[in-house]
C-alpha positions as CSV (number, residue, x, y, z in Angstrom):
1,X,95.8,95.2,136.9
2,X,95.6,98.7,138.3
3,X,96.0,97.6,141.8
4,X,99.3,96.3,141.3
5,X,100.4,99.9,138.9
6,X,103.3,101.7,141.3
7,X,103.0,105.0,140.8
8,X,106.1,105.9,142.4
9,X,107.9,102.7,139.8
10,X,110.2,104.9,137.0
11,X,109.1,102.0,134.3
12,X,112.0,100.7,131.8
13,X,109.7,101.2,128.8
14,X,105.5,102.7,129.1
15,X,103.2,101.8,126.0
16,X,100.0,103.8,125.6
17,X,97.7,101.6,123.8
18,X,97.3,98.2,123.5
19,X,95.9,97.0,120.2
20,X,98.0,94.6,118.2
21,X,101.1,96.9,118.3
22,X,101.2,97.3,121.5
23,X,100.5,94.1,122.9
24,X,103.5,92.3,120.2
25,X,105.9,95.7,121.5
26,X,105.2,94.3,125.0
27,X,105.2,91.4,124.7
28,X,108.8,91.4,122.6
29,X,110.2,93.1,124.9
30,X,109.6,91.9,128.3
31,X,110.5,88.8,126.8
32,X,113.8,90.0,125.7
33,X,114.5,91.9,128.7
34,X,112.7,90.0,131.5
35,X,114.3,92.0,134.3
36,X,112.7,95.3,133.1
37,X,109.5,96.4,133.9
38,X,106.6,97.2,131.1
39,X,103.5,99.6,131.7
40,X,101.0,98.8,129.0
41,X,98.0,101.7,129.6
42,X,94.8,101.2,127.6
43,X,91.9,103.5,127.1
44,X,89.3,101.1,127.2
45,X,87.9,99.0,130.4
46,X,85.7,95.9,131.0
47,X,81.8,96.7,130.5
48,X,82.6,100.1,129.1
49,X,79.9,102.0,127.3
50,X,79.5,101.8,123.6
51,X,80.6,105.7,123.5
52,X,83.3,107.4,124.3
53,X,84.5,110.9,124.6
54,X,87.5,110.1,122.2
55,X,85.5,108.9,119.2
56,X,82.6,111.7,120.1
57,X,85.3,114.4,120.0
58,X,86.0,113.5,116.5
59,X,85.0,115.6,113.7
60,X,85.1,113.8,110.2
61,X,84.1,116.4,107.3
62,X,83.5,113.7,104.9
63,X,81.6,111.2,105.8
64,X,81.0,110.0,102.1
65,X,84.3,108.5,101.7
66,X,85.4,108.1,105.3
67,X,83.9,105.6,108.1
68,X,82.1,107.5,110.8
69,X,84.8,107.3,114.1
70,X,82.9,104.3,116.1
71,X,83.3,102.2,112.6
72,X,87.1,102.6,112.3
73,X,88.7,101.7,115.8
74,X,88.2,99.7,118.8
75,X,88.5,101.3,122.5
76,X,89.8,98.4,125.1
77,X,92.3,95.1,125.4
78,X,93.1,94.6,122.1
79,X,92.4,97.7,120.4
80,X,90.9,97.8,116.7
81,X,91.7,93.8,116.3
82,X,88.4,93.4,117.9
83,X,86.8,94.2,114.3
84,X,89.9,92.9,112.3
85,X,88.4,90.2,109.9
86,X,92.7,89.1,109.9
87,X,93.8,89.5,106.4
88,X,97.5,89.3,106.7
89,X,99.1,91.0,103.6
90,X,102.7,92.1,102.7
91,X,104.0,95.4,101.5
92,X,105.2,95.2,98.0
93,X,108.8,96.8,96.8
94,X,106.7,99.4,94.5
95,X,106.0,101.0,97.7
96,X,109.3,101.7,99.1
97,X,110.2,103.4,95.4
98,X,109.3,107.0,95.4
99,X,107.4,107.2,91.8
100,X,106.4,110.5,90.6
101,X,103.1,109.8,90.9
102,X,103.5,109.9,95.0
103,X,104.6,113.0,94.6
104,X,108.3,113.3,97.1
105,X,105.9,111.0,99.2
106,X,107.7,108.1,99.6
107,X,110.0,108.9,102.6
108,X,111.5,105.0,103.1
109,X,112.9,102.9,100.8
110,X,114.1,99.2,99.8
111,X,116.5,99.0,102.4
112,X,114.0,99.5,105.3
113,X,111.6,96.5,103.0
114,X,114.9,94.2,102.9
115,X,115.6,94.8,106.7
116,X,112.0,94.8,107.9
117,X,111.8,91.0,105.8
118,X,113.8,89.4,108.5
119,X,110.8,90.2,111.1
120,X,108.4,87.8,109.5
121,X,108.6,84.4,110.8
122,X,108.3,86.0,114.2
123,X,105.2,88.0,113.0
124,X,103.4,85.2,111.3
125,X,103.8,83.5,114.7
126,X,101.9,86.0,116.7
127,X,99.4,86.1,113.8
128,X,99.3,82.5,113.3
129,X,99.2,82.8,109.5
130,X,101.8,79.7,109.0
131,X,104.8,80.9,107.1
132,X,106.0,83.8,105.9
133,X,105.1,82.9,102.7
134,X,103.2,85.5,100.1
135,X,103.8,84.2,96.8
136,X,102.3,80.7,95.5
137,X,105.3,80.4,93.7
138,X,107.1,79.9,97.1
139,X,104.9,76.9,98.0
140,X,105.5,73.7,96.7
141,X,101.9,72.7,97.0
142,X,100.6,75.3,94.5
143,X,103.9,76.3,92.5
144,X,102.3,76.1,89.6
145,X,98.8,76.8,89.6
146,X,96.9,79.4,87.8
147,X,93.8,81.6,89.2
148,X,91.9,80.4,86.3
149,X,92.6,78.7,83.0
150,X,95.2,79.9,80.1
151,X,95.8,82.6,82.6
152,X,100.0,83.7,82.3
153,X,101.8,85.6,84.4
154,X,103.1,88.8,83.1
155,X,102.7,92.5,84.0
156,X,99.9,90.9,85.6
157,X,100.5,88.1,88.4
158,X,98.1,85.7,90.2
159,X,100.9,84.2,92.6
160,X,100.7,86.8,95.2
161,X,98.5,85.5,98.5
162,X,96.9,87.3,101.7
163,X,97.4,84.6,104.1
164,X,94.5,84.8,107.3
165,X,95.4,85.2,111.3
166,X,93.8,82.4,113.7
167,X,94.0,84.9,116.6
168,X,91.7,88.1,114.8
169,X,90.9,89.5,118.1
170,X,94.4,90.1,120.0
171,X,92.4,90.8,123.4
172,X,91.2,87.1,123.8
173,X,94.3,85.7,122.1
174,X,96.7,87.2,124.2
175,X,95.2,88.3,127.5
176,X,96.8,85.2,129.8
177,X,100.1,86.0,127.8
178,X,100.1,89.4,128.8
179,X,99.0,88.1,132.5
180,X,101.5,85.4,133.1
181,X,104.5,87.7,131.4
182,X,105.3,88.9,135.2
183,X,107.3,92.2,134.3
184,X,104.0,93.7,132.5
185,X,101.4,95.9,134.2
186,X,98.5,96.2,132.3
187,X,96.3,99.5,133.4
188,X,92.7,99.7,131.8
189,X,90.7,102.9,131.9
190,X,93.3,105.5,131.2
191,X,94.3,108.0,128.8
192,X,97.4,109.3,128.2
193,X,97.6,113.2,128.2
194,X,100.6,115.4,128.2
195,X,104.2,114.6,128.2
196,X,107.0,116.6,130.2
197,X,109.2,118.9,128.0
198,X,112.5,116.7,126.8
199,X,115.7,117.8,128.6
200,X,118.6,118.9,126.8
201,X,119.4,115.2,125.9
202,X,115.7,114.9,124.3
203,X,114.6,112.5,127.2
204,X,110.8,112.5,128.5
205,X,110.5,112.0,132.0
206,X,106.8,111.6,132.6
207,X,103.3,111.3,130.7
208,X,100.2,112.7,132.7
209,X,97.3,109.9,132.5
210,X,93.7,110.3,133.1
211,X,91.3,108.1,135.0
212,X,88.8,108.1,131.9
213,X,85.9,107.7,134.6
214,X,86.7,109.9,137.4
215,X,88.9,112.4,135.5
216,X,91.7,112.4,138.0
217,X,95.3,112.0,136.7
218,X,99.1,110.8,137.8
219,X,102.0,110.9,136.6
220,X,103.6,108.1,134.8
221,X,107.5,107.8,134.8
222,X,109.6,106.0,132.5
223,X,112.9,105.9,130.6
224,X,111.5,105.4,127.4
225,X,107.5,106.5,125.6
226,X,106.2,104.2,123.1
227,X,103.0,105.7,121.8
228,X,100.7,102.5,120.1
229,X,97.2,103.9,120.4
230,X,96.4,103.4,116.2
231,X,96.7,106.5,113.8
232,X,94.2,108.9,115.4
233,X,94.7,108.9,118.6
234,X,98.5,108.8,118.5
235,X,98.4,111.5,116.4
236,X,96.3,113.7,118.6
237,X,99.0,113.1,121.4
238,X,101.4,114.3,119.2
239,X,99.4,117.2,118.5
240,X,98.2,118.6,121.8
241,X,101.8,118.1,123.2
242,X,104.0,120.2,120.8
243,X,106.7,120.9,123.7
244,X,107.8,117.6,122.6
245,X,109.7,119.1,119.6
246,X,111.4,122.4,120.7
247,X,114.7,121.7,120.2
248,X,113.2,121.6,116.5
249,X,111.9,124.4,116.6
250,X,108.0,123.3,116.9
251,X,105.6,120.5,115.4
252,X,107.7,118.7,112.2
253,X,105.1,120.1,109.1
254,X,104.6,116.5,108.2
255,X,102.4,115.9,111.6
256,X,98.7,114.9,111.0
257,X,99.1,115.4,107.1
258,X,99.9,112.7,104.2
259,X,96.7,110.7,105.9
260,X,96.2,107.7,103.9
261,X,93.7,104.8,103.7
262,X,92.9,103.1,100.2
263,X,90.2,103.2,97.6
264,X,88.0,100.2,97.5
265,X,85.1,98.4,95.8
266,X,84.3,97.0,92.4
267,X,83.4,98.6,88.8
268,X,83.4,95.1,86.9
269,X,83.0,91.7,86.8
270,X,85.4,88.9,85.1
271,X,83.9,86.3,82.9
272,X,86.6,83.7,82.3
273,X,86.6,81.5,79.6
274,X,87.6,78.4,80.3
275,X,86.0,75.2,83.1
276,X,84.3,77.3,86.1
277,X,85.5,73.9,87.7
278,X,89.3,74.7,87.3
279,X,89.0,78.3,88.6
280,X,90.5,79.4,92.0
281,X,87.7,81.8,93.3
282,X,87.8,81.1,96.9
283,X,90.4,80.3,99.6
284,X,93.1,77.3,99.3
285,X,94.7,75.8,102.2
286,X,98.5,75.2,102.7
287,X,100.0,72.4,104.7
288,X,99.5,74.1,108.1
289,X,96.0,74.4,107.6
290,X,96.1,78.0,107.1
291,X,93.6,79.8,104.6
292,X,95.5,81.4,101.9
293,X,94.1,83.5,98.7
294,X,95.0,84.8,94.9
295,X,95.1,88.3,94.0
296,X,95.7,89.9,90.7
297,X,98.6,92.3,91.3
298,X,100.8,94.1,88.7
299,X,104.3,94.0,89.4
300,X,106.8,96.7,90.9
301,X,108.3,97.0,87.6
302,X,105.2,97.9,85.8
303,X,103.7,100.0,88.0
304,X,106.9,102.3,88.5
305,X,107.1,102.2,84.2
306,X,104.0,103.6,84.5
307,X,103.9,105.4,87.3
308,X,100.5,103.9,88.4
309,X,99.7,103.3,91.7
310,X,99.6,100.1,93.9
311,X,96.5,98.1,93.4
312,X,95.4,94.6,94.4
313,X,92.4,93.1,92.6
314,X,90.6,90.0,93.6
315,X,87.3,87.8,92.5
316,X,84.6,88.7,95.0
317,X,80.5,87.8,94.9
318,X,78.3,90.1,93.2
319,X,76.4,92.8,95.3
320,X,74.4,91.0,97.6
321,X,71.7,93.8,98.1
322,X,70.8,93.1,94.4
323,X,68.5,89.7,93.9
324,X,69.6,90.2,90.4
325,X,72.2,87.3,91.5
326,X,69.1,84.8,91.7
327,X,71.3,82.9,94.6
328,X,69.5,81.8,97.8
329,X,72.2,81.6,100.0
330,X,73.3,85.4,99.5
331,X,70.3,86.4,99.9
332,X,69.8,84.8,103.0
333,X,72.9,86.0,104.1
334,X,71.9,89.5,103.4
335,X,68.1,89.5,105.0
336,X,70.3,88.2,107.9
337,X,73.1,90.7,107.7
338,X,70.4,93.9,108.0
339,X,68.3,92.3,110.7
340,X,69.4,94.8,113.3
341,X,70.4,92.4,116.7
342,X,71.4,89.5,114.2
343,X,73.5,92.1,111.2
344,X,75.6,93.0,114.1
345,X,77.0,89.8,115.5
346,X,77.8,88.6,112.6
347,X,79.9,91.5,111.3
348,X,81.7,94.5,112.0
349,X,79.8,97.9,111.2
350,X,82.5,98.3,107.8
351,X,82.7,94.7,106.9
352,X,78.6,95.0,107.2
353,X,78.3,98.1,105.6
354,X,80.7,96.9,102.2
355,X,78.3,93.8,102.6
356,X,74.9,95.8,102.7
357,X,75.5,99.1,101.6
358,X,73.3,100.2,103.7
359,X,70.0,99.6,101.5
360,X,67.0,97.4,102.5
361,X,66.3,96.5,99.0
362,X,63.6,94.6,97.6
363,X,63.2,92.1,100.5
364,X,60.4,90.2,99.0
365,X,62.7,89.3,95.5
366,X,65.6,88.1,98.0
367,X,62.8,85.9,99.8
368,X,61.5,84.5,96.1
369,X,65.3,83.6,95.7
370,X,65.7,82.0,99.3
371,X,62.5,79.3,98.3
372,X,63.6,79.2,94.6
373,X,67.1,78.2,95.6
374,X,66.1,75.4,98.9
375,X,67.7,72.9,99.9
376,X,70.8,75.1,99.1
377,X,69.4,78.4,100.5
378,X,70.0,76.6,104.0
379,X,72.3,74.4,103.6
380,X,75.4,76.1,102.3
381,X,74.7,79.1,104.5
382,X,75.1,76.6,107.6
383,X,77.6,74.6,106.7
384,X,79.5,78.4,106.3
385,X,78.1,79.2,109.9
386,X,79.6,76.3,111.4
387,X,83.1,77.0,109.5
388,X,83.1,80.5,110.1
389,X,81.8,81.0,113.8
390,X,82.1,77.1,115.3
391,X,85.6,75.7,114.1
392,X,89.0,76.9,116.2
393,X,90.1,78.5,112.7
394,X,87.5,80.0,111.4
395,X,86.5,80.3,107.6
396,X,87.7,83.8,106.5
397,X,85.3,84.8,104.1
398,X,82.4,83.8,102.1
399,X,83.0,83.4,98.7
400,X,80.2,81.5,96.5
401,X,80.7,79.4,93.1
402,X,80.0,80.7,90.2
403,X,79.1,78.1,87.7
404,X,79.0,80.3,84.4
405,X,82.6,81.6,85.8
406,X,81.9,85.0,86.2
407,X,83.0,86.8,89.2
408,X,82.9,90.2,90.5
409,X,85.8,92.1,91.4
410,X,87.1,93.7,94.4
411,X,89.7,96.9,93.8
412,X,91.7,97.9,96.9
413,X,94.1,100.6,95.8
414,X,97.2,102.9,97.3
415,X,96.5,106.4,97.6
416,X,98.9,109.4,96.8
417,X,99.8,110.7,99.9
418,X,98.2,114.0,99.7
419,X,98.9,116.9,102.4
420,X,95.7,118.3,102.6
421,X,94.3,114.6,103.7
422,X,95.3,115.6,107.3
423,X,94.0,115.2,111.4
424,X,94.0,118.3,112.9
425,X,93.4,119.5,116.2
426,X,90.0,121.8,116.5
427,X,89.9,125.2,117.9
428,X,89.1,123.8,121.8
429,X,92.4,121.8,121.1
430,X,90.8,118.7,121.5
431,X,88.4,117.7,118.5
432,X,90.1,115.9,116.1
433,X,89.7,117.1,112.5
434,X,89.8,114.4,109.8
435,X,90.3,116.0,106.2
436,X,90.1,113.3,104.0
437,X,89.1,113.2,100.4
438,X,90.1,111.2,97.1
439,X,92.8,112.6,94.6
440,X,91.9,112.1,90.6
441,X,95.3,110.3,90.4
442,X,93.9,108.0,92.6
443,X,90.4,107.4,91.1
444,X,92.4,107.4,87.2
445,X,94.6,104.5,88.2
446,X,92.0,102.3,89.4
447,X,90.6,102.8,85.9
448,X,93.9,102.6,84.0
449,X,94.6,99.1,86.1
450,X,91.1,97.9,85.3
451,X,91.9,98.5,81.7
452,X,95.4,96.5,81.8
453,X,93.7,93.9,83.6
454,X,91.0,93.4,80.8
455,X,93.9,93.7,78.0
456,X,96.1,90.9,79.8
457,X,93.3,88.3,80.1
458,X,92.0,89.2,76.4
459,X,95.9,88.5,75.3
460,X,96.2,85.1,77.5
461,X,92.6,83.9,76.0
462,X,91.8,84.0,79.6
463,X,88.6,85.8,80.1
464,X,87.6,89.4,80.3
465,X,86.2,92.4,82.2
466,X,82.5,93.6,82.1
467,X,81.9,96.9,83.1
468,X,79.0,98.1,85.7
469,X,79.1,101.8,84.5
470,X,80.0,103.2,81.7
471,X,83.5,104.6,80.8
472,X,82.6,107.7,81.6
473,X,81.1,107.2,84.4
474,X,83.8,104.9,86.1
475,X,85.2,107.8,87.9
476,X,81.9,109.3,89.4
477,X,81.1,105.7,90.7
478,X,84.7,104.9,92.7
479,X,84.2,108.8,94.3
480,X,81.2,107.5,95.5
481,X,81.6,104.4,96.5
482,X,85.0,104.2,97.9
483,X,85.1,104.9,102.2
484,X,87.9,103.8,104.2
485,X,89.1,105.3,107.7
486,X,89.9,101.9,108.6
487,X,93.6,101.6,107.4
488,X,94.8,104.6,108.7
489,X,99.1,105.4,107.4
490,X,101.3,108.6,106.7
491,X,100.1,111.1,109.9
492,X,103.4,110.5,111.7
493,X,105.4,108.8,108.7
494,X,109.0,107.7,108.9
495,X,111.5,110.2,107.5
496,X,116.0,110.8,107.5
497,X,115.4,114.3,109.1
498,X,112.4,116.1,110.4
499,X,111.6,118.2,107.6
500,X,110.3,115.7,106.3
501,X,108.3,113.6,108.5
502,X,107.7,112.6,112.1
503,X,110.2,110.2,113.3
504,X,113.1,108.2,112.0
505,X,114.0,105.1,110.6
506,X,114.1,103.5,114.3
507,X,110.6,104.7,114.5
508,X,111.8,107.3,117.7
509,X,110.1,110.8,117.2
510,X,112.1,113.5,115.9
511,X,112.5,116.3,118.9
512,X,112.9,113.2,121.4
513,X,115.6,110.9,122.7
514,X,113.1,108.3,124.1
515,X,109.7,108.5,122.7
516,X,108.9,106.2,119.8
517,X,105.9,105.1,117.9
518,X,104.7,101.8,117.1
519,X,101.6,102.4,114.4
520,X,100.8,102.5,111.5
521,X,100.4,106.3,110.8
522,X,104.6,106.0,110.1
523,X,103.9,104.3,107.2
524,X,104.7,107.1,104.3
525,X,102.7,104.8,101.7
526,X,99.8,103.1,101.8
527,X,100.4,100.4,98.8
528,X,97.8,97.4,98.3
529,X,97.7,95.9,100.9
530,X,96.2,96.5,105.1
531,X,98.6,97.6,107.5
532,X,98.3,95.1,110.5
533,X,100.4,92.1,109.1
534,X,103.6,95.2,108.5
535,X,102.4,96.9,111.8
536,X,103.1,93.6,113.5
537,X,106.9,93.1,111.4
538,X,107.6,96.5,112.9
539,X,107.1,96.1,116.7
540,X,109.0,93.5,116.7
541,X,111.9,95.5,114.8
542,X,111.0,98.3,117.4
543,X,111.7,95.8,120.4
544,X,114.1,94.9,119.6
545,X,116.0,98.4,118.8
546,X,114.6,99.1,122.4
547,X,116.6,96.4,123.6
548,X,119.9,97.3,122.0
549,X,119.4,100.9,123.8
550,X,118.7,99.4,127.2
């Protein structure tokens, strides 16, 4: 608590944000080193307001394919976890290969995968996914199950699983860890501002805070920075502190540029061909109890061949604005998901929003469907209530049966890590610009992948695609519909020297001797998949490296 912060203390390590980077990098390291002291400083407070002068000092010039600021992060204990719906997905070796399509993008490589690998059984611990375990074919239980029937593995796999966190909102899960972990101070209500100039070693000596209520400041000392306050915010640090890297001669050029999220939605539908019965749509279940779930990937090999980018794709419910469905339950579930108090408790503002669309659309057609479709209108929405917001580990997702095995499909795609997709500092050196915008490399591989996709299932007798728009219109449709904001990677991405990105491969920030950053703005690629499940491999690498240097 702030009462017990010792402003006088010179702190063995100081960690500005405490979202689910910060709080594992804490927590790893106190742990490891229990003799040291830890300063953990967080924005947010208890009973804060809804706004906040960070996310109203950000400018986003388009809001048409990126969340407005309040949709994308979380202010407090915690950080952006307290939206997180805990899909825990792994990185794929395709995006440690720099392909031509990334353009000299990829700025790690296979070694830093291999390395980073070892990390996982401590990570899926702190997520409470079960075991580091991402490929069906590594679990005895469904070794040799297919997503659907006649489906082969090929270019195109069905093996590879998101596995689901217990613990999605790190605040509540870990708030008596942090507590009872005695050489932690946790100070709420602060933001971190300027850093001294390094000395001629590189070392930081101090970081100037702010009382976010009262406006006055202190001075924070410490042997060693860890910045963990999510892509935006770390980067505006970084920005508004360029003293950090004379000995570098100014800012690396790599700072706030390469901004990366993914391109999402759907553009078909699969009809499979064979029993509806024997086809995976939904989640399984492994022996731990943990919810686990297909994708169709493509594989490192093919995707390099072809120098397409990463994409996951993966059976999803039609749109639920559209009664078209004729299923009372998701109807339901969408007159309750845009009832303004009721839409808001039971999902995030994006989750809501992918959900909805935003459209209040022919209410009285979803109504016809609700009383068309009782006793089942009620009853499989509630017994999804009570899984999803009753039982200790909650039901992920809602995914419905389709009994003519058709199922929509949800594309979630890398990006090419384009330099004019960038955060900037505005003119009053305290906005924060976000540039971000959609490449046609990125919009043309989501249609090339769509394509192989249909081909492979055609060739296994599996099934096929069924378009929503037509061919030529594919690519005006993902422009449109695609937002994300929300996976935020490349702003401060790993690099071997500083020309060509921000820090190094032990995640310390080129300029520096002690300040390192724990978020996911170092990744250089964005691949498939989200970035918390990697974010959380990494600050336990980052610990640990800490430890070595103490």
């Amino acid at each position: 608590m702030e009462s017990e912060f010792d402003f006088q203390a010179i702190y063995d390590l100081c960690i500005i944000g405490s979202g689910a980077a910060g709080i594992i990098t804490a927590l790893e390291f106190a742990r490891l080193n229990p003799q040291k002291k830890v300063l953990l400083i967080e924005y947010g407070y208890k009973d804060q307001p809804i706004e906040n002068e960070l996310d109203n000092s950000i400018k986003n010039v388009n809001p048409v394919n990126h969340h407005d600021p309040y949709e994308c992060t979380n202010k407090g204990f915690g950080g952006s976890t307290a939206t997180w719906g805990g899909r825990c997905v792994m990185y794929d070796k395709v995006d440690f290969i720099d392909r031509p399509i990334i353009n000299g993008g990829c700025t790690w490589n296979t070694e830093m995968l291999d390395e980073v690998e070892q990390y996982l059984p401590r990570t899926t611990s702190y997520f409470e996914c079960g075991e580091p375990a991402f490929d069906l074919h590594n679990i005895p239980k469904f070794k040799d199950t297919r997503i659907a029937e006649n489906f082969k593995e090929g270019v195109v796999t069905d093996s590879i699983v998101e596995r689901w966190s217990m613990p999605t909102r790190f605040g509540d899960r870990y708030a008596e860890d942090i507590a009872n972990q005695t050489n932690i101070t946790l100070i709420e209500c602060y933001e971190a501002r300027d850093f001294s100039a390094p000395d001629k070693d590189g070392n930081v000596a101090t970081v100037t805070i702010r009382q976010v209520k009262n406006k006055t400041t202190q001075e924070v000392k410490a042997k060693v920075f860890v910045l963990a306050a999510g892509a935006q915010e770390t980067t505006r640090i970084l920005l508004r502190n360029p003293q950090l890297f004379k000995s570098i001669g100014g800012p690396p050029a790599a700072l706030g540029k390469y901004y990366q999220g993914h391109l999402s939605g759907k553009i078909a539908s699969v009809r499979f061909k064979g029993d509806p019965q024997k086809t995976d749509y939904g989640f399984l279940i492994d022996d731990e109890g943990v919810y686990i779930r297909r994708r169709f990937q493509f594989t490192s090999d093919f995707l390099t061949k072809q120098n397409l980018l990463n994409t996951a794709i993966w059976l999803d419910n039609p749109l639920y604005f559209d009664p078209k469905h004729k299923s009372g339950a998701m109807s339901l579930m969408y007159l309750a998901m845009i009832t303004p108090i009721l839409g808001k408790k039971l999902a995030p503002p994006a989750i809501a929003h992918s959900i909805t669309k935003g459209k209040v659309n022919a209410v009285h057609k979803h109504i016809w469907n609700i009383i068309r479709g009782l006793p089942g209108s009620i009853v499989t929405p509630a017994a999804i209530f009570y899984k999803r917001y009753v039982l200790k580990r909650k039901l992920p997702g809602v995914f419905l049966f389709s009994p003519d095995n058709t199922y929509a499909l949800h594309f979630h795609a890398e990006q090419v890590p384009d330099v004019s997709n960038s955060m900037e500092l505005g003119a009053d050196g305290e906005t924060l610009v976000i540039n971000y915008n959609l490449t046609d490399a990125d919009v043309d591989s989501v249609i090339k992948l769509h394509e192989v996709l249909d081909n492979w299932l055609r060739e296994c007798n599996c099934g096929e695609l069924e378009y929503w728009f037509e061919k030529e219109e594919l690519s005006k449709a993902i422009y449109a519909m695609s937002r994300d904001g929300i996976h935020q990677c490349g702003t401060t991405r790993i690099a071997a020297s500083p020309k060509d990105g921000v820090v190094d491969n032990d995640l310390k920030l080129w300029g520096t001797n002690n300040i390192f950053i724990s978020s996911s703005s170092v990744f250089p690629t964005s691949g498939q998949a989200n970035p918390t499940f990697l974010l959380g491999a990494f600050a336990i690498r980052l610990a640990e490296h800490l430890t070595k240097m103490a």
